[in-house]
Every structure is written in structure tokens, then in C-alpha cells.
N, C-alpha and C positions, 0 to 999 in steps of 0.2 A: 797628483802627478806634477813634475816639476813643470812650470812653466818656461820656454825657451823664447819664441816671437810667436807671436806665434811664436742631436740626431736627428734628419728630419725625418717628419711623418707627412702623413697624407696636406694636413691644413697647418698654415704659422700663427701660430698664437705669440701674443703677448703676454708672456711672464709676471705677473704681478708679484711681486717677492714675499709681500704679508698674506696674500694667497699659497706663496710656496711654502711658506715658514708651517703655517696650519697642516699642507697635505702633508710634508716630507714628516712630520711626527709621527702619521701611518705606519711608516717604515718598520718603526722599531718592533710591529707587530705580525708583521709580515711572514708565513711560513709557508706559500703552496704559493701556484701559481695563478691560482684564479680562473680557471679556464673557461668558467659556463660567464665572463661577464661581457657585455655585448661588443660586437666586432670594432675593426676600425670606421673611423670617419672617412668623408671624401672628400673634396677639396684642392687646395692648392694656394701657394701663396697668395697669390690677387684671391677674392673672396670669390666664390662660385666657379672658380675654375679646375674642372674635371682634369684625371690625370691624365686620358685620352687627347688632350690638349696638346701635349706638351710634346718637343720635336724627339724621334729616335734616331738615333747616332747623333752622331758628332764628336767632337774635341774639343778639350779646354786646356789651354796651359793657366798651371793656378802658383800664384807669385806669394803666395802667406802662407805655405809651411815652412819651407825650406829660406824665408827671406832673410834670418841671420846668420845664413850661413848654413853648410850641411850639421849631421849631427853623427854624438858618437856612434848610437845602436839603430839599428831597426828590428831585428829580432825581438819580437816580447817575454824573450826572457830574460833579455840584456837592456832594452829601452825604458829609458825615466823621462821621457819631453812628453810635450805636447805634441810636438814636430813630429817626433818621430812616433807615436802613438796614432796618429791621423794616419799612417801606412800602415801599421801592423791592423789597426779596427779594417781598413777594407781589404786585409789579408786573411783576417781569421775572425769568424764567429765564437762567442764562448758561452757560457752557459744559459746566462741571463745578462737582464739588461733594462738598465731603469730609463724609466719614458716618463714623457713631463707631458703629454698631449692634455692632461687635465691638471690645472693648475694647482685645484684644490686636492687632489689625490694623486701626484706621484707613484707611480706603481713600479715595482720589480715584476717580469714579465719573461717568460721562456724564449731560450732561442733555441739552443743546440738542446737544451732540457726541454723535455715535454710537459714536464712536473715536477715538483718536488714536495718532500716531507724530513719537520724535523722531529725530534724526540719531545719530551717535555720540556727540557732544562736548554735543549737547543745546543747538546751538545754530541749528537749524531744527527747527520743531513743526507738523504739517499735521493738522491739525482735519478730523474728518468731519465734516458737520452730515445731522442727520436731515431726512428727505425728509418732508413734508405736517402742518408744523406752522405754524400761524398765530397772527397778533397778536389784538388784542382785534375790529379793524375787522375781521378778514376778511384780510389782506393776507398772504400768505408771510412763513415765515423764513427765508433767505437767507442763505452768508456773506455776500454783503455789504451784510445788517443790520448784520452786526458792523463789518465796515470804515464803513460810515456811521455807526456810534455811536463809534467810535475815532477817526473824521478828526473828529467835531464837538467830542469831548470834550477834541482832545489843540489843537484853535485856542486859539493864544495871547490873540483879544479874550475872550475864554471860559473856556478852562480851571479848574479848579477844582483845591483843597488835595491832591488826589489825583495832579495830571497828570502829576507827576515818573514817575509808575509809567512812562510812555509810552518814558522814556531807556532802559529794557530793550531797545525795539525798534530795528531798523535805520533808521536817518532818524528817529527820533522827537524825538531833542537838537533838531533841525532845524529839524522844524516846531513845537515847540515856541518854540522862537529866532524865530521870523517868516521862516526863513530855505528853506523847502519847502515848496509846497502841498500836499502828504501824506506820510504814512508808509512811505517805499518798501520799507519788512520785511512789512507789511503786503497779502497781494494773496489777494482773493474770487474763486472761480469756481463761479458760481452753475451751470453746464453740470455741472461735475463735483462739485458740490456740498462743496467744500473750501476753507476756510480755511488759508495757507498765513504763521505767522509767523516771520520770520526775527530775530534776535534780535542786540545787538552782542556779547553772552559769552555761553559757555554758561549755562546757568539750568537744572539738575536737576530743580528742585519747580516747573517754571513752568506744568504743568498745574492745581496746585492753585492757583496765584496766578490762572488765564487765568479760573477760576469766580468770583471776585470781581466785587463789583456795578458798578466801573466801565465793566468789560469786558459790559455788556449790551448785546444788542442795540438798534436803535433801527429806527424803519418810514419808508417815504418819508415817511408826513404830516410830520416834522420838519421836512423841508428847505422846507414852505412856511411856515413863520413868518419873520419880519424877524430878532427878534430870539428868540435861541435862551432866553433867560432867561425869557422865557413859557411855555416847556412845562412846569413845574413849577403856572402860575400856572392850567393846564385842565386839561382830561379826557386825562392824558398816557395815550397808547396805547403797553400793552404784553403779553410773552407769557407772561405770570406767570400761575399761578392766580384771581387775583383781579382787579377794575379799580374803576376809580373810579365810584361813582353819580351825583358831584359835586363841581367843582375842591376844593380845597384851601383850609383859610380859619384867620382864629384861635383858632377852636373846634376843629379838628382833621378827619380824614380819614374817607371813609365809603367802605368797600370791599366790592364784592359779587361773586359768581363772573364770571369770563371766561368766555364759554361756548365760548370755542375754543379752551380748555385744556383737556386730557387725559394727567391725571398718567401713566396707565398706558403711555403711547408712549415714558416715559422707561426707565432702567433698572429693572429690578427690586429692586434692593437696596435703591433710595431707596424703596420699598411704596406709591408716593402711590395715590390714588382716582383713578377718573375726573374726579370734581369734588369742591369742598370741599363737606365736607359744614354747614358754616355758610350762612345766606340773606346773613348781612350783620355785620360787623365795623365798629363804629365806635370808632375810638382817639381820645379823647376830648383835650382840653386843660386842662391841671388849673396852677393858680399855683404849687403845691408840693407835694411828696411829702406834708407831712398833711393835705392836704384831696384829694388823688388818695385817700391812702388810706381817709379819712373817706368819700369818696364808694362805694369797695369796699364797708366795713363796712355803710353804710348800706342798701346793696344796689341801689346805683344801677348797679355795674361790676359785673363777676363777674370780671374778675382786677386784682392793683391791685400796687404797690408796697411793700417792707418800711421800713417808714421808720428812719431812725438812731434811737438810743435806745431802739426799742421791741421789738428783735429775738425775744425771749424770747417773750413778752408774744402777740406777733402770730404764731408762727410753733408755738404752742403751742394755738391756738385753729383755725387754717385748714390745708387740704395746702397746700405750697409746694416751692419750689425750693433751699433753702438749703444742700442736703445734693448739691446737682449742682456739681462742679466747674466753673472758670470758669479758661480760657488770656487769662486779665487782670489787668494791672496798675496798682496807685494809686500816684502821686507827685508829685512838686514839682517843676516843670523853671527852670532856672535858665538867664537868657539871659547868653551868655557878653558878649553885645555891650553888655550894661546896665554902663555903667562905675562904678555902682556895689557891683556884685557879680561881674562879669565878670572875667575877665583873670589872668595868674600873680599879678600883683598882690597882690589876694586871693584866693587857693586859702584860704589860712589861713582866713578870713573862711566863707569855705563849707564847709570842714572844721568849723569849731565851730558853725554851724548843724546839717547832719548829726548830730554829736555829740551837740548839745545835744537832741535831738526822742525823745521818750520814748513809739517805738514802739508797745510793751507795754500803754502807758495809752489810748493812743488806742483801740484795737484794744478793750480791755475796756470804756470807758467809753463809746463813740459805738456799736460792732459787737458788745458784750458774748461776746466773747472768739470770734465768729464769723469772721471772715480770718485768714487766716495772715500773719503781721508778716515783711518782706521780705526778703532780703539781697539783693536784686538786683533787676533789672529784668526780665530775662527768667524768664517762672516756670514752675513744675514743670508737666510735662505738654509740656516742647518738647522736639524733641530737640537732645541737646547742653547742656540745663541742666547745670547744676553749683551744690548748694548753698553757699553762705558764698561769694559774691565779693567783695564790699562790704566793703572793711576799714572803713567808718565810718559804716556802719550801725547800729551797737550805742549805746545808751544809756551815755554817759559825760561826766557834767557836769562835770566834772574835768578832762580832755583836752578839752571840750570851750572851758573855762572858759580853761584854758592856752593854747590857739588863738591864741583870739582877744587875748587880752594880748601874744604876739606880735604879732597883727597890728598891734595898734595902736603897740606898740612901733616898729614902721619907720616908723612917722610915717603909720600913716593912722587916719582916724575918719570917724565916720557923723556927716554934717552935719543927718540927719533918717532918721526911723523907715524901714524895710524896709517895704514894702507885700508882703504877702501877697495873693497872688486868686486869686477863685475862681468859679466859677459860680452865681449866689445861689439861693436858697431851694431847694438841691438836696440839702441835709443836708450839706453840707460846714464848714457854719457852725462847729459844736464842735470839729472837726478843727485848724480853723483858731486857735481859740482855747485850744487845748491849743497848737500850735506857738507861740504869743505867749507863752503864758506860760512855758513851756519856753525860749523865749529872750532872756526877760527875768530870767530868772534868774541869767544869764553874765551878763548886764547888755549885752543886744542889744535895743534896742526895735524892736517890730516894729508893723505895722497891717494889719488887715483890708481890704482893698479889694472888695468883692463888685461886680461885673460883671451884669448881666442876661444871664440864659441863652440865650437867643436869638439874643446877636448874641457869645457870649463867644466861641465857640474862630474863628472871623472874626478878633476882635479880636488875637485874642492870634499870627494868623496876619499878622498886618499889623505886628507889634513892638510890642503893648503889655506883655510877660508881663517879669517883672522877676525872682519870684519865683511861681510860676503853677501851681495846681493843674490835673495833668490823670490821664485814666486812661486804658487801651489795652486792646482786648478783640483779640486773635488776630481780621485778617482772613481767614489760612488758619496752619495749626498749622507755623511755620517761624519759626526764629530768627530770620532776616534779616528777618522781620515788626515782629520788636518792635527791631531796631536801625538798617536801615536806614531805613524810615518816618518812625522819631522822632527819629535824631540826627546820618543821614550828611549832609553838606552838599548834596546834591542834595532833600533836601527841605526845605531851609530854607523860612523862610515858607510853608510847608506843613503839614505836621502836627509839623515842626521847630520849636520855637519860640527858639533860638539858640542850638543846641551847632553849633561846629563844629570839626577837626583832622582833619588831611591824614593822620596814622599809622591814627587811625581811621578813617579814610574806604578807605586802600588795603588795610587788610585783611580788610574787608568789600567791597571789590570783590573781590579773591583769594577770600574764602569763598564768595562768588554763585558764581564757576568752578572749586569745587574739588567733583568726584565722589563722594569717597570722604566718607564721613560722617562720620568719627573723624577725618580732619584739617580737616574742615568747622567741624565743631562746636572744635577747638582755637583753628581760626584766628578765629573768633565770640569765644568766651571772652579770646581776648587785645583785644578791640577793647572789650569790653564792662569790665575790670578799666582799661583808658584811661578810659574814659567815668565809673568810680565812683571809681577810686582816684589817676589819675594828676592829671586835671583836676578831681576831683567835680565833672561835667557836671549831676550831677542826682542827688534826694533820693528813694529808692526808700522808701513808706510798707509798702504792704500789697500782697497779692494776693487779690483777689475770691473769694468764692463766691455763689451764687446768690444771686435778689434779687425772687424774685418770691413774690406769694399768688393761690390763685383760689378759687374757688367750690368746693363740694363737687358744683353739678350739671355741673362742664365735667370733662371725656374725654379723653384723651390727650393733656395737656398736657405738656409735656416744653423746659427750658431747656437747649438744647445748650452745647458749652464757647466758641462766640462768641455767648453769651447768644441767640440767634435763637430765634424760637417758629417753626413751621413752621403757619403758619396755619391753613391747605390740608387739613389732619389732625388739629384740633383740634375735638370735637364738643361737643354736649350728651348729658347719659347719656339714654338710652332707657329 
């Protein structure tokens, strides 16, 4: 999921990452949902503290979703943030949903599914859906809620940055193409209450992908609007914890309980309440991360953002999240189709930018020495990682310097400055200006281009990214998350913003249908060393950790490793 500025359970745990690395390999085995293994824990953040503890009602205004700014979508069939992903998760339940409460077993776990089962080869998945759960109106959840959220998401006048997901299914290239009025892998039977997806390969972890917020259900009221593009712009009905008090605006979102949500109908190990124990969550709209944060401190918000530069500073004064591991990545995507930096052409050209970007400095002088500086793209905590892929990821102005004098030596030259972009006043600013001057040093002139955040990662999905900061938070904890999403050619102009190669592309289809995890994760790694060393496709900076501050009077606040706050669980102390 794209990251913009921005689950809990009963007890917070500390993340150990070589502890995660070990569970998250479970994954790839994963076909049912486990049902007979034992319940949740109890708990709470401080150690020994029961949930009965903790205060019911109240209000939060929270300053770290919405802090750079609003965003394009909130509907999940149109939304790629983070931002905007933290409203549609407490809008809509979907099928499953991976939990980290054991560090050494990661599990995929039922929500709106009771159960599941796949075939051998894994590639038919038949969904149970639980019996007597309803939307916000009142209306049933049905499979085919979900088939009605999947034929509207996956129409081609419609579709959004995400749809590509849909080519996993049988018929879904199709209807996607204009070329099938639905998804024939797709078939609901609301009599025997089962969702039945047929798939075109197999797909091992496709339970943990089927939890993803695309795949949410959706209610008849949808089918009476004209155009589908207004359900975001009202009171979108859904069967999430939470719902809307009142549409959507430039000021930001006001969410109050669904009253016909009932955490405890799910499984046990996700611990939720019967209802949230908040009256009302308003997620605020802030122009930039220091006046989201200013508004924190001031005590207008009770959770807010860590702003760049001030890491130390801020996270030494309030609890926060910085010490919770994050399955996300920062970098520079380089569109291969930009002829000015694209093409064999110049590799060279993009080899001494790589070279020339001085990791380390970034890292201490914006993040005061808080991320881990990258070799790669996929990062620790998946499985199948491998550190040091990136042969040109290392700080070397020298080789880097040498590059590029090559380059120029075949006769090519830069007629005008590199634009750099990025998403503005989202703290990206310094980053950027440490890369200019790091590559004006080779004697590469480069510019800043800053973008309004609002309409940037749109933009940059339409071909404007030349040279284009983006960041990727783990939709679900799978390598094919963070490669094929951001660079296989089927998501071009999607959350691709212009890598493409056919060697890359077929071995990452071969990893999608390979079983066994140890040649899963080989065949991942040879597509991902294509993507850094063969082509330098793209410019891997950092790897995330946490990014949040809150109040000393909120409860259970907890940043899972796809930054998500579990809202539904989050209280005031009593």
C-alpha cells in the first residue's frame, strides 16, 4: 500500500523482526483457518491491564492520517494510501486478516470468513462467510456482497490503482479488458453461504491477500447510484466497526460506532469488543505534518505525527510508536519510459545517481539515525528476504562520479536538470535536497518538483513520475506484495509507475505458483536483483519504522507492521 504520512489486540507486544522473519515463512503454508487453536489473550497495553479497565465513550481527534494533507480516495475500491486505508479498514471488514499477537507465528485468521479451504495446487479457494452479520443499514452480509464489491471494483469505467489485483482471478483480465460482464472465477451462493474463487495459477498466500481492503464487501444500496464515484462522496454503508456520522469533506472524516458490528462474532484471536469502545473518532485534515503536529502538542489531537527532523526531540517527550517495526519501504521509482532517464541507454546514468545518494546522511540528518538505510526493496520481516541485494546501493562518489562520465562519454548529456518529486509538505522536502546535492556533486543537476499531495500518487499513476518519491507499507506480509504491486508490468499505471521487463515479469509469475517456500523466495530474489542491479529499475532509500505520537490519556494504542491502528480497540484510560 502506498505510503502517504502517514492492528491492535488484547496485549502490545514487541515485534522482534528475526522472530518475525521465522513466523511470517508459516504463511506460505497456510490454507484453513485454524479454528480449534486456543482463544485470545487478555491484557492491555501497560502489562496486567484488564480490558474492563479502560474508559467507554469518549472522543479523539487524531492528527496522523489526514496530516499531509487530505487524500484522493477513501472508497476501497479507488484508495492506494495508507491514509486513506485507515478509514475504509474501520469502514469495512473483509474476509481475513493477518495478526501478529505471536511473533513467532503470524497467522492469517477469519473475519467476515468462518473458514476456508483450498484445492491442492491452490488454485480454487471456497470462503465460508459467517451467518447473521450485517452492514451499517441493517442489510445482510452475503457472499455475494463480496461478488457485488468485486464485479463493481473490477469495471473497467471504474476501476481504480488497485484492479490489476482482479487478473489473479479466472475471467478477471476480461472483464477488466471490457471484454466480460463479470468475473467467472468468481461465484456467491448465498443458500450455502460460500464464496467460491477460482483463480488462473495457483496462489498459496491468496488467503492472506483475499483480507485486503479491495476485496470488501459492498451492500445493494451501491447498485442504486448512477455513478459509482459518489459512494465515497456520502454516508458509504459498511460492516466495519465504525460508520460515518457525516460524508466526507476537506476538513476530514467523522467516524462513530456501527451499531451492527459485533467484534466478538469474529474469531477469537483478533480479541475485538463488542463495540468500540470510542463515541467518536474524528481524523482531522492538517496542511502538513508540523502543524498536524503542532495541533497534537497543543492538545487539540491526542495522537499526531513524528515530524522529520524532530525525531529525538518528540519521541522523548510523549509514548509513541517508533520502536514498532514497520513491513515498509522508502524509495525513488525511476520510470523506465522517461527518455530521459529510461532505457539501456542510460543504466549508467541511473547507476551514478544510486551511487551517488548518501544513504547514511539522509537517514541521520531528516530521521536522526531512526530507519534502517536499505539494500533493497523488499525488507526484513518478509519472507524470503535476503540482506545486501542492491549492488548500488552503497555510498560511492567515485564509482559513482566514473558512471556517469561514461555516460556522457557515448555521447549523451542532460539538455536540463532531473526533476526530483515528491509529495509536498509531507517532510520529504530535506530528503530531496540532500539527493540534489549529493548529485550535484558528480556534477548531475537535479530539481525539486513537489506535487500536492492530494492528487500526487493519481498523478504519478497517469505518467507523470520521471524520477518520483514513493513509499510501500506491506498490504499483507508477502514478497510478491512488494514486487509484483510496484514493478511487474501488469500494474503499470497503477501503483507501477514505469518499470517494466518480461524476465522480471515471468519470474514472478513462476514465484506466484511455486509451493515450496525456499524456491519461492529464490525465484523472488532473482527477479528483485533484475529490478536493482540488472536495470537499476529503482532507487531503494530506507526502511520505515514507526511514526506515530499519542496522548498519555489513550489505551491501547498499538502500530501494527502495515502501520494500521485498529481503531475499534483503541480507548481512553479509565
Amino acid at each position: 500500500m502506498t505510503q502517504e504520512v502517514l492492528h491492535v489486540r488484547r496485549q502490545r507486544r514487541s515485534l522482534k523482526l528475526l522472530a518475525l522473519i521465522m513466523g511470517l515463512s508459516l504463511l506460505a503454508g497456510a490454507c484453513g483457518s485454524g479454528d480449534d487453536d486456543e482463544g485470545a489473550e487478555e491484557g492491555g497495553e501497560e502489562a496486567g491491564q484488564e480490558q474492563d479497565e479502560f474508559q467507554r465513550g469518549g472522543e479523539i481527534v487524531d492528527a496522523s492520517t489526514f496530516a499531509q494533507g487530505n487524500v484522493e480516495h477513501i472508497d476501497p475500491a479507488l484508495s492506494t494510501t495508507v491514509s486513506a486505508s485507515q478509514i475504509g479498514e474501520s469502514l469495512y471488514d473483509g474476509l481475513t486478516q493477518v495478526v501478529y499477537d505471536d511473533p513467532d507465528n503470524p497467522e492469517v485468521v477469519g473475519v467476515v470468513a468462518e473458514s476456508w479451504e483450498a484445492n491442492e495446487d491452490a488454485t480454487e479457494w471456497v470462503f465460508n462467510i459467517r451467518e447473521g452479520l450485517k452492514f451499517s443499514d441493517g442489510t445482510d452480509v452475503l457472499p455475494s456482497s463480496f461478488k457485488r464489491a468485486w464485479e463493481r471494483a473490477s469495471d473497467p469505467e471504474f476501476a481504480g490503482d488497485y484492479s490489476y489485483l482482479f487478473t489473479f482471478m479466472e475471467g478477471g483480465q476480461e472483464k477488466l479488458d471490457g471484454e466480460a460482464d463479470e468475473i467467472v472465477g468468481v461465484v456467491a451462493d448465498d443458500e450455502a453461504m460460500t464464496l467460491t474463487v477460482t483463480l488462473d495459477a495457483p496462489y498459496s498466500t491468496f488467503d492472506a491477500v483475499a483480507g485486503f481492503k479491495l476485496f470488501a464487501p459492498m451492500p445493494e444500496a451501491v447498485e442504486e447510484l448512477e455513478d459509482q464515484n459518489e459512494w465515497e462522496r456520502g454516508l458509504m454503508i459498511g460492516n466495519g466497526p465504525f460508520m460515518m456520522e457525516e460524508p466526507w469533506t476537506d476538513q476530514g472524516v467523522v467516524l462513530v460506532p456501527n451499531p451492527e458490528w459485533d467484534g466478538t462474532k469474529y474469531d477469537e484471536r483478533l480479541g475485538l469488543p463488542e463495540q468500540p469502545y470510542l463515541d467518536r473518532i474524528t481524523f482531522q485534515v492538517y496542511t502538513d505534518q508540523d502543524t498536524a503536529f503542532n495541533a497534537f502538542e497543543a492538545g487539540e489531537a491526542q495522537v499526531g505525527p513524528i515530524p522529520a527532523g524532530r525525531v529525538q526531540e518528540v519521541t522523548s517527550q510523549y509514548p509513541n510508536t517508533l520502536d514498532d517495526p514497520v513491513l515498509g519501504t522508502y524509495y525513488f521509482q525511476i520510470n523506465q519510459r522517461d527518455p530521459r532517464i529510461g532505457g539501456e541507454e542510460n543504466r549508467l546514468l541511473r547507476q551514478a545517481i544510486s551511487q551517488a545518494i548518501d544513504r547514511d546522511e539522509i537517514n541521520e540528518a531528516v530521521y536522526e539515525g531512526t530507519r534502517e538505510t536499505s539494500t533493497g526493496i523488499t525488507p526484513p520481516g518478509v519472507p524470503g528476504f535476503e540482506e545486501g541485494l542492491c549492488e548500488y546501493c552503497s555510498y560511492d562518489p567515485e564509482a559513482a562520479e566514473a558512471a556517469f562520465q561514461e555516460w556522457l562519454d557515448a555521447g549523451n548529456e542532460l539538455t536540463e536538470p532531473l526533476p526530483i518529486q515528491f509529495n509536498a509538505d509531507a517532510g520529504h522536502e530535506p530528503v530531496v535536497q540532500i539527493i540534489i546535492d549529493n548529485l550535484a556533486a558528480i556534477g548531475i543537476e537535479a530539481t525539486a518538483e513537489p506535487i500536492p499531495s492530494e492528487t500526487y500518487f493519481g498523478q504519478l499513476a497517469e505518467g507523470a513520475c520521471v524520477i518520483c518519491r514513493a513509499g510501500w507499507i506491506a498490504d499483507y506480509p508477502t514478497y510478491d506484495n512488494f514486487m509484483f504491486d510496484l514493478f511487474h508490468s501488469s500494474a503499470l499505471d497503477g501503483n507501477n509507475y514505469g518499470y517494466s521487463n518480461e524476465e522480471f515479469d515471468r519470474l514472478l509469475d513462476e514465484a506466484k505458483q511455486t509451493t515450496d517456500p525456499d524456491e519461492q523466495g529464490e525465484l523472488y530474489r532473482q527477479a528483485e536483483q533484475i529490478l536493482l542491479n540488472e536495470d537499476i529499475g529503482t532507487i531503494p532509500i530506507n526502511w520505515y519504522k514507526g511514526q506515530y505520537v499519542y496522548s498519555e490519556d489513550i489505551a491501547n494504542l498499538v502500530q501494527y507492521p502495515d502501520l494500521h491502528i485498529e481503531w475499534e480497540t483503541v480507548a481512553l484510560k479509565g
